[in-house]
Backbone as numpy.savetxt, mean C-alpha at the origin, in Angstrom:
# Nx Ny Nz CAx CAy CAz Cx Cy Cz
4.79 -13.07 3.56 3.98 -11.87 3.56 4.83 -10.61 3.56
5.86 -10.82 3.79 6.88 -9.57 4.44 7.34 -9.23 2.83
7.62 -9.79 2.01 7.79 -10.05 0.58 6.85 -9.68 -0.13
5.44 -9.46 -0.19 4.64 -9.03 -0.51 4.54 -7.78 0.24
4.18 -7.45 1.00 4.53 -6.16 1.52 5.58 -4.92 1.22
6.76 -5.38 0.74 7.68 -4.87 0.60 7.50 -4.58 -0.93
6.83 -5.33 -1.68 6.77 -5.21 -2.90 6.06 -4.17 -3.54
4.57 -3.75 -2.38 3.64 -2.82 -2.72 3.92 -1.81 -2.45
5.00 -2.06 -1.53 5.40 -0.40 -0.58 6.52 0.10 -2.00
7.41 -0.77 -2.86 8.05 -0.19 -3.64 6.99 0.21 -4.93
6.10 -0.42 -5.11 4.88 -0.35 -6.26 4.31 1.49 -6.10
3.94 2.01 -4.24 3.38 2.36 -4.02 4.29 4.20 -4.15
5.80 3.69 -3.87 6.97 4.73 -4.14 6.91 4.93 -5.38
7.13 4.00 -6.42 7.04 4.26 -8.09 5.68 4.83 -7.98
5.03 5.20 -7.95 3.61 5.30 -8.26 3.38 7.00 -7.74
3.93 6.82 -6.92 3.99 8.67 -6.07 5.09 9.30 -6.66
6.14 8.30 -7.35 6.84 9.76 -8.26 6.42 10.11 -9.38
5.73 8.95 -9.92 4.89 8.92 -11.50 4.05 10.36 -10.96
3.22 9.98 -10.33 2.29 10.86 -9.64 2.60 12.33 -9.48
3.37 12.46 -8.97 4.47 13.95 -8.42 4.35 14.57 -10.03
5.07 13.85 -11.13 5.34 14.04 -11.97 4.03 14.79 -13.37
3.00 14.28 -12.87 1.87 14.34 -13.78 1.12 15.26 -13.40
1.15 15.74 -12.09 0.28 16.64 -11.14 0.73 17.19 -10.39
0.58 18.76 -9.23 0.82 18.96 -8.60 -0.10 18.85 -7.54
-1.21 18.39 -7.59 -2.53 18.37 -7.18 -2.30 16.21 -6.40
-1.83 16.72 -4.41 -1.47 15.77 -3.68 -2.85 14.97 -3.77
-4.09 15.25 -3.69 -5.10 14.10 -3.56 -5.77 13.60 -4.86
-4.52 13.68 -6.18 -5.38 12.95 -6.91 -4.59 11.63 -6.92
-5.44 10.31 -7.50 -4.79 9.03 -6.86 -5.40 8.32 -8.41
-4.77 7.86 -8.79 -4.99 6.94 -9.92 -5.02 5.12 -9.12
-5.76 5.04 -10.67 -6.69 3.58 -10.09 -5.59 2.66 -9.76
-4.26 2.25 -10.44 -3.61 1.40 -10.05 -2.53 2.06 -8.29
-2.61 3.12 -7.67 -2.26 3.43 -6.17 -3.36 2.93 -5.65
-4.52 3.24 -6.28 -5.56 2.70 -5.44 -5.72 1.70 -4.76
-5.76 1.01 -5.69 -5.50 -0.45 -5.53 -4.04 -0.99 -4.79
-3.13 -0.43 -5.20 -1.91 -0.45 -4.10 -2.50 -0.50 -2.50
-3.09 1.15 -2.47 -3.53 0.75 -1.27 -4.42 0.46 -0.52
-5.04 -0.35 -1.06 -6.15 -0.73 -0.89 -5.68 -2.65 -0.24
-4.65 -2.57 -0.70 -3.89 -3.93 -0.78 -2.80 -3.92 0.55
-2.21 -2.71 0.65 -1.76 -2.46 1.72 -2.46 -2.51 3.20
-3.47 -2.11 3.20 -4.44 -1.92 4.05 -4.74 -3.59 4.51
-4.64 -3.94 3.21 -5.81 -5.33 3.77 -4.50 -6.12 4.13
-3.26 -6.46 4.16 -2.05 -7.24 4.26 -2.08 -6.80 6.00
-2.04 -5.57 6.23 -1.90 -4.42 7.66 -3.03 -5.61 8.56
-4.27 -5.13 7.99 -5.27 -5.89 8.88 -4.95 -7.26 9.19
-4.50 -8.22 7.87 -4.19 -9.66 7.94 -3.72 -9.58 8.77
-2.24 -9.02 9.37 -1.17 -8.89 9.92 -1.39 -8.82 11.51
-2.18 -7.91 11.61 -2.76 -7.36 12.94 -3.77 -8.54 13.65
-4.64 -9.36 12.76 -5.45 -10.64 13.60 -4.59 -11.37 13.48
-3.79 -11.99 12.93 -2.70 -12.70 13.35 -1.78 -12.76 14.49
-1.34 -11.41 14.65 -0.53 -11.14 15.54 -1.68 -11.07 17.31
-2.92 -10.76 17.39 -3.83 -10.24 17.96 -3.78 -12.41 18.73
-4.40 -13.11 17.27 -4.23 -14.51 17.88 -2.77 -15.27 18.22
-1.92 -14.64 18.18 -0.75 -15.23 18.37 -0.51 -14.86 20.03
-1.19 -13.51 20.18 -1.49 -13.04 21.67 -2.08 -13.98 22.78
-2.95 -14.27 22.37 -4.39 -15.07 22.71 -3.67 -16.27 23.53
């Protein structure tokens, strides 16, 4: 998972300089960041009940 993670977070860097580059305008977000983080988010949560039952 840590491998996947690491992968979106570099997906998510390319994507914010593309970004930087096309716009100066910080809250616009194209569909493939979206989805970056949208993917990020959900890996975070995986991460967090896992760790939550590893507590348990």
């Amino acid at each position: 998972m840590k491998r996947a993670f690491d992968d979106l977070a570099r997906k998510l860097m390319t994507a914010n300089r593309r970004l930087s580059l096309i716009t100066d305008d910080p809250f616009v977000v194209l569909d493939e960041e979206r989805e970056a983080l949208r993917r990020v988010v959900a890996l975070t949560q995986e991460w967090a009940l896992e760790d939550a039952r590893r507590r348990q």
